[in-house]
N, C-alpha and C positions, 0 to 999 in steps of 0.2 A: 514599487520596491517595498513599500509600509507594508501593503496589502499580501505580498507575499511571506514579509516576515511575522506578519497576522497570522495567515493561513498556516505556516511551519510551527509558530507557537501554538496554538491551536491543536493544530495534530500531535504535536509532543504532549502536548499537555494532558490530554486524550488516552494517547499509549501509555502514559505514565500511570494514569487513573484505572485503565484496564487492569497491567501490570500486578498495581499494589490491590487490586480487589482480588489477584489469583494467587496470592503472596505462598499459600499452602503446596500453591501448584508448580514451585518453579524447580522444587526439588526431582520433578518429575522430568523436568531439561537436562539434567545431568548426563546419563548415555547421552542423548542426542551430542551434547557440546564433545563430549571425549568421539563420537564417531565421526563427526567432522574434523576433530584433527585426526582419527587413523585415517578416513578417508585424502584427507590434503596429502599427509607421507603417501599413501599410495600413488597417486596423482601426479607426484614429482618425476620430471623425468631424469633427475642424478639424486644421486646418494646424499642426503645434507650432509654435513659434517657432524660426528659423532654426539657432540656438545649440545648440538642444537636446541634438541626440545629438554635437555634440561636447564640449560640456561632459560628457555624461555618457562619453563615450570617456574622455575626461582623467580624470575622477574613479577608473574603474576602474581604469585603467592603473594610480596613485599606488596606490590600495589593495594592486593584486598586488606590487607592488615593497616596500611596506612589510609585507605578508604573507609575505614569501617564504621565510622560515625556517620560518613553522609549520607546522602540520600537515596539517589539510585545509582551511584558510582561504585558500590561494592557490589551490584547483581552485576554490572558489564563486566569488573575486572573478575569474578566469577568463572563467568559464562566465558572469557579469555581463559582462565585459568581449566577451566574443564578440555577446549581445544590443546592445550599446551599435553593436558597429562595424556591425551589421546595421541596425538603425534608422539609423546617419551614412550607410552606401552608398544606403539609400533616397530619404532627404532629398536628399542633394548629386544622384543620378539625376535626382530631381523640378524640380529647379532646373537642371540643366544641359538637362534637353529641353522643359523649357517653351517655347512659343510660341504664338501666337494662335490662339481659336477662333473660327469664327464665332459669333456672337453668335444667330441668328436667320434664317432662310429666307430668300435674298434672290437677284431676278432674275425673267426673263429678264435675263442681264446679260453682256456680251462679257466672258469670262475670258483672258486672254493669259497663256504662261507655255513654260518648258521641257521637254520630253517627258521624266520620268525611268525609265518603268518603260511598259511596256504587257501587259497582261494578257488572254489571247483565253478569250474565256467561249462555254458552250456555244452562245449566243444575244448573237451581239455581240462588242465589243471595252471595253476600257475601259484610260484612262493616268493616271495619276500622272504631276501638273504642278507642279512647284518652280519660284521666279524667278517670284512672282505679279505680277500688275498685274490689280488690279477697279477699274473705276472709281465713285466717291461710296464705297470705302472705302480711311480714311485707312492711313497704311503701319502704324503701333502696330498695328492690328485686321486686316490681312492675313495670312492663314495660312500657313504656310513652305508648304505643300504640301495641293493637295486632290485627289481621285479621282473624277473625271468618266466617264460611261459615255456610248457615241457612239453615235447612231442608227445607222451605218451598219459595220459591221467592214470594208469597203473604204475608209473616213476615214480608221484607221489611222494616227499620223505615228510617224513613226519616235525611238527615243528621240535623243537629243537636238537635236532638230528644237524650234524655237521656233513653237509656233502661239496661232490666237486662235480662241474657238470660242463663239457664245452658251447659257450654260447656268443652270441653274436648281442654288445652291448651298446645303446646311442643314448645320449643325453634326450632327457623329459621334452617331449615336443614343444614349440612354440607355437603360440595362436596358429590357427587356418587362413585365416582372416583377418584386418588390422578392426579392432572390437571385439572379436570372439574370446571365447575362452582360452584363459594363458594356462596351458596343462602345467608346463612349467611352475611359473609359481605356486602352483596348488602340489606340486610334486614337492619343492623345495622350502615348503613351509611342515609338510607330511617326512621330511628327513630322507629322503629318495632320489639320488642322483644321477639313476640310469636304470633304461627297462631292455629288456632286449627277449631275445629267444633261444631255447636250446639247441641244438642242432646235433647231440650226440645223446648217449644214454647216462643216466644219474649212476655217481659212485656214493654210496656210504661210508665218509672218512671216518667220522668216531659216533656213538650211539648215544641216544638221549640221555643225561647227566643222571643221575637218580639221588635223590635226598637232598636236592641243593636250592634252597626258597628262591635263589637267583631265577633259577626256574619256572617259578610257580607261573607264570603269564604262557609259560608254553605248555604244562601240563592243564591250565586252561583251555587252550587251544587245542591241544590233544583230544581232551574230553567234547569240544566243542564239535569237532572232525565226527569223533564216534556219534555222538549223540545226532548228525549230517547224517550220518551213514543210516544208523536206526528207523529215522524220520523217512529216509528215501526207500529202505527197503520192506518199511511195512504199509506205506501210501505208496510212495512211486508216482510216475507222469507227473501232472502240472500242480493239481492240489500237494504235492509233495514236498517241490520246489516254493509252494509259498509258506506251509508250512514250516520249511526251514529257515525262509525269511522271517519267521515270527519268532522263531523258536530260540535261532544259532546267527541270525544277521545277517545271514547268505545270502544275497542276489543275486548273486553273478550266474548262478545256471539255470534262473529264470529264461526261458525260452523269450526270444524276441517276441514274435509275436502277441504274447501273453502280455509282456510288458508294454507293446504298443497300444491294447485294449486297454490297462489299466492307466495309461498316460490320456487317454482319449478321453475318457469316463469321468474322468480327476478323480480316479482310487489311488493314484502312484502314490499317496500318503500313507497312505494303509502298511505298503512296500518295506518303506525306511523306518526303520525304531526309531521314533523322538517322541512329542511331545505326547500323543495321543494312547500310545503303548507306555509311556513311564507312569505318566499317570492314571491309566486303566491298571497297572503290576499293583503302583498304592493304594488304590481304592480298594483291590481286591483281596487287599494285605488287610488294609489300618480297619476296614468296616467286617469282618469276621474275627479277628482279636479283642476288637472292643467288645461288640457282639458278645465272647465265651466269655472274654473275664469279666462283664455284667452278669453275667449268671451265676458267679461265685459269690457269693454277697461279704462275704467277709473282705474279698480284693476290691470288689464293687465300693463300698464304702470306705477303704482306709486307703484306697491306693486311686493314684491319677493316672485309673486307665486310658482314657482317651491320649495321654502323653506316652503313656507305652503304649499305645498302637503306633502311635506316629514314629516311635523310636524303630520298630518292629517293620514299618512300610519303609524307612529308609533306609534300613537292610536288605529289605527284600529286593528295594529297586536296585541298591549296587550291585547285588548279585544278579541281579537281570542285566543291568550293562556287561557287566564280565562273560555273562554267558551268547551274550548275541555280540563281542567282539569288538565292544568299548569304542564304537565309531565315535565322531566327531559331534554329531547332531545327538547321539546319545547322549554321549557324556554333558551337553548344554542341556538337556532335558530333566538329568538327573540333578545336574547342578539345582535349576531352577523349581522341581521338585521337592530337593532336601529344604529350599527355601523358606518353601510351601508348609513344609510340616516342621521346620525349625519354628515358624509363625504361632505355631499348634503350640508347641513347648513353650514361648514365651506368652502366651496368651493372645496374640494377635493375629485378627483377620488375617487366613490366609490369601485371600484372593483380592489381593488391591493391588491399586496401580503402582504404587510405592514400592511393593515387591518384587513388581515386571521390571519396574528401573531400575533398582537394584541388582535382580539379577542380570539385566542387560548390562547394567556396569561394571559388573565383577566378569562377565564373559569377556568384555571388550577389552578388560584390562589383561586378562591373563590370554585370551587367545584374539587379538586386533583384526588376523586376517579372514575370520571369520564372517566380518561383516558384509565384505564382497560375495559371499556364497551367498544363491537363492535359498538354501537352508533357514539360515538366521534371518533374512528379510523375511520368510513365508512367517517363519514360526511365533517371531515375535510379533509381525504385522498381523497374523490372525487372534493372537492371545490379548493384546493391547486394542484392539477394536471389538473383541467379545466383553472386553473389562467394561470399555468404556460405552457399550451398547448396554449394555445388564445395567449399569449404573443412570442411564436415562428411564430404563423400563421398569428397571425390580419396583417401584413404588407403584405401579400402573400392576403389573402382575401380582404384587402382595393385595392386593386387593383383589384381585379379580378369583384367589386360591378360596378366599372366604367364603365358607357355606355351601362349596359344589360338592357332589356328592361324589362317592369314585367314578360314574362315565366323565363328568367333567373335568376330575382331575387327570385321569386319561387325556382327556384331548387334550389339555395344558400340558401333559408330558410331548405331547407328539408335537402341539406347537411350537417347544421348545425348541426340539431337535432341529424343527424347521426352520424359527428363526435364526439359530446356531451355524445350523448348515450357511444358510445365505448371507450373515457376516461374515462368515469364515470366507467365505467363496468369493464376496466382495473384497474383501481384505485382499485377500493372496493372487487375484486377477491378475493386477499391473503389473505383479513382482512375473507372474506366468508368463504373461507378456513379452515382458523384456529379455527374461532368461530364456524362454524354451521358444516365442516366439509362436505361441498357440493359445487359443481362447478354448475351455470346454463348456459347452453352453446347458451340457445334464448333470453338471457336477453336482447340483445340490440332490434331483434324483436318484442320480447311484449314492450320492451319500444316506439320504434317508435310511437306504434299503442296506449297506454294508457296512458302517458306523456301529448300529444294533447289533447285528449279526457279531460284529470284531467283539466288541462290546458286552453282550451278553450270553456269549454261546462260545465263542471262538477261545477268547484272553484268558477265561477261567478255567476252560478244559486243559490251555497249556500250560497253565500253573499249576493243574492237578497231576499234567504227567509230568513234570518236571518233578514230583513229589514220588511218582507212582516208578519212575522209569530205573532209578538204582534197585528195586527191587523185583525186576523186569515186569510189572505189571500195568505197564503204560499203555499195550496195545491196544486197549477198549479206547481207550479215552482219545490217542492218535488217533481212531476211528474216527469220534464225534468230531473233533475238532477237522476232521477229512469231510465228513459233510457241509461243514460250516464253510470249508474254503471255496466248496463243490460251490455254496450258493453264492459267495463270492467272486468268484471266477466267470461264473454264470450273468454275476449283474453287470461285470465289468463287457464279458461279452456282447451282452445285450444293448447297453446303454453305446457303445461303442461302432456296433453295426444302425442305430439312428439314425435317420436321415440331418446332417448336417451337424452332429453329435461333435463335432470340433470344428476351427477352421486357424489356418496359418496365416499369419502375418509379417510384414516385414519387417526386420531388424527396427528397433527403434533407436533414436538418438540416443545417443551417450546422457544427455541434457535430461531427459524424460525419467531417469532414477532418482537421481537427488530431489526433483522436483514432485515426485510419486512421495518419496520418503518425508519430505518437508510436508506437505499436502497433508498428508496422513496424520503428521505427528501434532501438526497445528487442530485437525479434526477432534483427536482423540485426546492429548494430553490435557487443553482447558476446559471450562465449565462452561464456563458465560456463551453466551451468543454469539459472539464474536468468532466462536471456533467454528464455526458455518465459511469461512472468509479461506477455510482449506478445502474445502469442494471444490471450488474454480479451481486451485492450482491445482489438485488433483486432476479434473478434467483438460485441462492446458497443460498436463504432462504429457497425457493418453493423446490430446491433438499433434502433439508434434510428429508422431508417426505421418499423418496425412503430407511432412512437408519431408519426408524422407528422400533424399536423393539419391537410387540405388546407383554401381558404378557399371560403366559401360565395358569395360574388362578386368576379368580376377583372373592372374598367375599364382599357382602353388609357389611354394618356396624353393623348388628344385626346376621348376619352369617345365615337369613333368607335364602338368598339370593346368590346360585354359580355360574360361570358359568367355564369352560374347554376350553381348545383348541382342536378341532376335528381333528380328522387326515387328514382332507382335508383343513386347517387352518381356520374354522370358529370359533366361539364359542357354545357352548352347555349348555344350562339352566338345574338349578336345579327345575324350575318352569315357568310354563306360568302364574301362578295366583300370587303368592309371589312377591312385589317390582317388579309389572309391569313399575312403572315408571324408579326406577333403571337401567330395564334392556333393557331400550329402548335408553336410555342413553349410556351404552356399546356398545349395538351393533350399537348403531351411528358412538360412536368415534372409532370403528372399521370396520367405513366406507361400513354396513351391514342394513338392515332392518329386515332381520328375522333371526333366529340362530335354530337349534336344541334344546330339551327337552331330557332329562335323562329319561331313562328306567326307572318306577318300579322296574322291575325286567330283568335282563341279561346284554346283552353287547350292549354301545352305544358309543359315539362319536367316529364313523367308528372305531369302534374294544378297543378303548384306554381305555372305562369304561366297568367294572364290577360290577354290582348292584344287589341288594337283599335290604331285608326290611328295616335291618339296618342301611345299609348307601353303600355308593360305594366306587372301589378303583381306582385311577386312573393311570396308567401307563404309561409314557413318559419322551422322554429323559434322561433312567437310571433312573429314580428316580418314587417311590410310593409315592401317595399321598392317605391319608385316610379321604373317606368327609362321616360324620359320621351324620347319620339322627336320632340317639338315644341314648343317655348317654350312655346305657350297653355296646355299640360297643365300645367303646371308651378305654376297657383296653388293647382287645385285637389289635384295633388298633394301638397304641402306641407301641405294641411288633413287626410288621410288618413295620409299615410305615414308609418311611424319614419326612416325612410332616403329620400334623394330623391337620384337619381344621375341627371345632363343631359351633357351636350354645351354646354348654352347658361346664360348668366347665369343663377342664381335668384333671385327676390327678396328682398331684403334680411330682410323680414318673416316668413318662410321659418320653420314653427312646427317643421320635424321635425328630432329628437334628432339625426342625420347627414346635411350637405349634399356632394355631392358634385359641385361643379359646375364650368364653364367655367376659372375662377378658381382654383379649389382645385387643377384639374387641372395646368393652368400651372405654379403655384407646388411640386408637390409630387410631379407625374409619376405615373404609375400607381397603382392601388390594389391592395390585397387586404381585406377584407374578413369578419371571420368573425360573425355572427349567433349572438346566443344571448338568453335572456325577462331575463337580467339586462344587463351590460354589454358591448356591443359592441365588437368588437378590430378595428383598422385598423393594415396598414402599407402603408408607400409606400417609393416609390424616391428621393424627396430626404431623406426620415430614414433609409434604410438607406447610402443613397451621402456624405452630411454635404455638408461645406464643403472641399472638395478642389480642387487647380488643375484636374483636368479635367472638375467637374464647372462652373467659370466660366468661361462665353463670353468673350468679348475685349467690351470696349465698344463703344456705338453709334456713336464717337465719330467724327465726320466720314463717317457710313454716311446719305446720304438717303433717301427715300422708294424703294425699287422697286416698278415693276409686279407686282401680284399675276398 
């Protein structure tokens, strides 16, 4: 007993000594402590009660003030107190972007409303409509905003055009999967309460406002549309489409395929405007204004140019978000940028870690549910390990710059990139991982080669027609920047058709993110040696993939939709046509592309099903499972099977250990499934999603019958 309270003195004593030797470094814990409490709110499966994290805000606060003499009792009540205010920014988020969901699938029905956004898809058009009017649903249960897709991409209206269009509306999907991505919540923290499709032709009820600043976000849009149109009619095909993603924000009518090459190659960053584009807009801003006004000697001398550049490159990025459509991962880029050269104005280092924290804390405070997107994990996990790599090595590299002549300083630029690339690539790995469920093994390759190209050919041609194009002489310059994409498109092609150029894997635990993020944070944020002690966890987050236990049956949420474990452990579809999207989703996070198809009729997934018209049965690990393609089957199934999964009502009398039917499905959203001779394991996507505001629809209240 002595000897163990040795050994725990001992170790406290230890971690204490560590501690107070990082004493500079703990300000740098801050995000972390507030992302664990948004992370805990999220994680809840009911709604705390309103009070909660403010009360517990208060509580901690008192404690630090009355700890503040001792010792290490005011870093714990702290490091409380940073979970406290992260848990309050999520809550008070949750509450200020609440607004109505649909409740239920409902229409044909004349939707009327405001043009706020329009999106050109590969295949089609689609708008975001704010300013709703449905009619038979009351104003409480109308959704601030829903997302309509037009039969026709010449319907078109322009954004802030008022039209009415009959369409077919369903509340933001929920997960696929119990673990997969909740569309849902990403729709209802985005203010989006229902997406559906047109089904008639668009009417123009009233015409774009004119002279009303109320405005101005849609005559952004307007201008954003033309400057789309421009782009695509003086390039066209696929360097046109990325071009416009550089340009105006637009993804959406990147062809699949394109985009599958660039997810493969790990160029998909190049795709999204964040951090690499905000900060290429500034550099290319703030290092040509200094530049001219050092050659005025008169402003050279009496004026703090380098502060007006910076002030000059924070303009220019806003206006770069406004014109590529002010996404989410922008707008954190831009944040963390104005940071960067607010650092410039105060005279402080802009590139420390103190800055990253800071901005990571200011994001977390104002937008919480950010933290759950791969977005914010990549961007900050790659910008926080490039800080804290450069700050191991710049003393090794300032040395090594000394006395080379230009080849040498050449190849220390190229080094650069190189080692750049492969922390980057290390960093943002496990986050690939877990979210997409794929490793790209040439990302540092294609980066080498299209990083430069973005970089020094690409970014500065678009900033020159961006300058060139109100006075229509942009098309040279769309040109250059059309070769640039050509060689882009060309590396992602190439690097993509490699032999073994990617590879999928499966789903990883829930467990393996926190412990990727911990790992990391422990790596990067201390100094000391100590910080070596985040590599294991790091590497014992990546292991727990190997203990993965995929499920032996997944049901869609409409029980359209099955799929089986084959006896060679793949999966097997109840359908190629049925929740093609569903099922392209399974067999991802089962680290697969393509799965086998259920017989019509006989014996399929290598021997385990038996099928006929009615339905099939499946046989494994001791146990029957009855997947019933027809009401009638379904008495006799329930006399035979452990498990009975439909589509349609079961009977109440229903003798088998697991029902899975019409009702259950309703109530409880998709299955998973695992089979075994003793007890049976099910999850679903209403016990993994809880009791949260966006997983309840708005009330029926005042909503009548529509036409099915």
């Amino acid at each position: 007993m002595m000897a163990t309270l040795s050994i725990s003195a001992y170790l406290a004593r230890a971690l204490a000594d560590r501690l107070m030797a990082e004493r500079e470094r703990w300000i740098l814990w801050l995000p972390v402590g507030i992302g664990l409490g948004v992370a805990w709110y999220f994680a809840l499966y009911t709604e705390p009660p309103a009070w909660a994290g403010a009360a517990a805000t208060t509580l901690f606060v008192t404690a630090s003030l009355l700890a503040r003499h001792r010792a290490i009792a005011p870093l714990v009540c702290l490091a409380a107190l940073s979970v406290a205010l992260g848990f309050t920014a999520a809550q008070f988020r949750t509450a200020r972007v609440a607004a109505p969901i649909l409740a239920r699938e409902i229409g044909p029905v004349p939707v009327t409303g405001r043009v706020l956004g329009v999106d050109r898809l590969e295949k089609g058009v689609r708008v975001l409509l704010t300013e709703l009017s449905i009619p038979r649903l009351a104003a409480d249960a109308t959704p601030g905003m829903v997302r309509i897709r037009l039969r026709d991409a010449a319907q078109a209206a322009s954004p802030g055009e008022r039209i009415r269009v009959k369409a077919v509306l369903a509340p933001p999907g929920a997960p696929v999967a119990p673990g997969a991505h909740d569309f849902a919540r990403t729709a209802f923290f985005a203010g989006i309460g229902g997406n559906g499709y047109a089904v008639g032709q668009v009417e123009r009820v009233e015409p774009v406002p004119v002279g009303e600043w109320a405005d101005a976000m849609a005559a952004v849009e307007r201008f954003r549309l033309r400057m789309s149109d421009r782009i695509n009619s003086l390039i066209g095909g696929s360097e046109g489409r990325v071009i416009d993603a550089l340009m105006t924000g637009e993804q959406t009518g990147i062809p699949e395929h394109v985009m599958n090459d660039f997810r493969v190659s790990g160029l998909a960053h190049l795709l999204s405007i964040s951090g690499l584009h905000v900060s290429l807009v500034a550099g290319l801003i703030f290092v040509p204004v200094r530049a001219l006004l050092a050659l005025i000697e008169p402003v050279a001398l009496n004026w703090a140019i380098k502060k007006i550049a910076a002030v000059a490159a924070m303009a220019g990025t806003v206006c770069y978000m406004l014109l590529v459509g002010s996404p989410v991962p922008t707008e954190r880029s831009v944040l963390m940028t104005g940071l960067a050269l607010g650092a410039i104005l105060m005279d402080r280092n802009p590139f420390s870690m103190r800055l990253i924290a800071f901005a990571a804390t200011v994001l977390l405070l104002k937008e919480p549910e950010s933290l759950l997107g791969a977005s914010f994990q990549m961007s900050f996990g790659a910008v926080t390990a490039l800080i804290a790599a450069y700050e191991v090595i710049s003393p090794a590299w300032r040395r090594l710059r000394l006395n080379r002549g230009p080849f040498g300083r050449a190849m220390l630029q190229i080094a650069g990139i190189v080692v750049t690339s492969v922390v980057a690539s290390l960093a943002t790995t496990p986050f690939s991982m877990f979210h997409f469920q794929q490793i790209q093994y040439y990302g540092v390759l294609s980066n080498m080669i299209a990083v430069p190209v973005t970089s020094f050919w690409v970014m500065p041609l678009c900033l020159i027609s961006y300058l060139a194009m109100p006075f229509g002489l942009d098309q040279p310059f769309l040109v250059l920047v059309g070769w640039g994409a050509t060689a882009i498109l060309e590396t992602a092609r190439l690097t993509a058709a490699l032999p073994g150029a990617s590879q999928l894997i499966e789903a990883m635990p829930a467990l393996a993110l926190p412990l990727v993020a911990l790992g990391g944070c422990w790596l990067t944020l201390w100094r000391r040696r100590w910080r070596l002690l985040g590599v294991p966890i790091i590497l014992g987050a990546l292991l727990t993939a190997a203990f993965h236990d995929p499920p032996d049956i997944l049901v869609d949420e409409e029980g359209k939709l099955m799929a089986v474990r084959d006896a060679d452990g793949g999966l097997s579809l109840s359908s190629r046509i049925a929740g093609r999207f569903d099922a392209s989703i399974w067999l991802r996070r089962d680290g697969r592309l393509e799965g086998g198809v259920w017989p019509r009729e006989g014996k399929g997934a290598g021997g385990l099903l038996d099928c006929d018209r009615s339905g099939c049965l499946y046989r494994a690990k001791g146990r029957t499972v009855a997947l019933a393609r027809v009401r009638q089957a379904l008495t006799e199934d329930c006399g035979v099977a452990d498990v009975v999964i439909s589509a349609d009502p079961a009977p109440r009398a229903c003798s088998a250990k697991l029902v899975v039917d019409l009702w259950r499905l309703r109530r409880e959203g998709a299955h998973q499934i695992w089979l075994s001779p003793g007890a049976m394991r099910v999850a679903t996507v209403a016990a993994e999603r809880g009791d949260r505001p966006w997983t309840k629809p708005s009330h029926d209240k005042g909503l009548a019958r529509q036409p099915d």
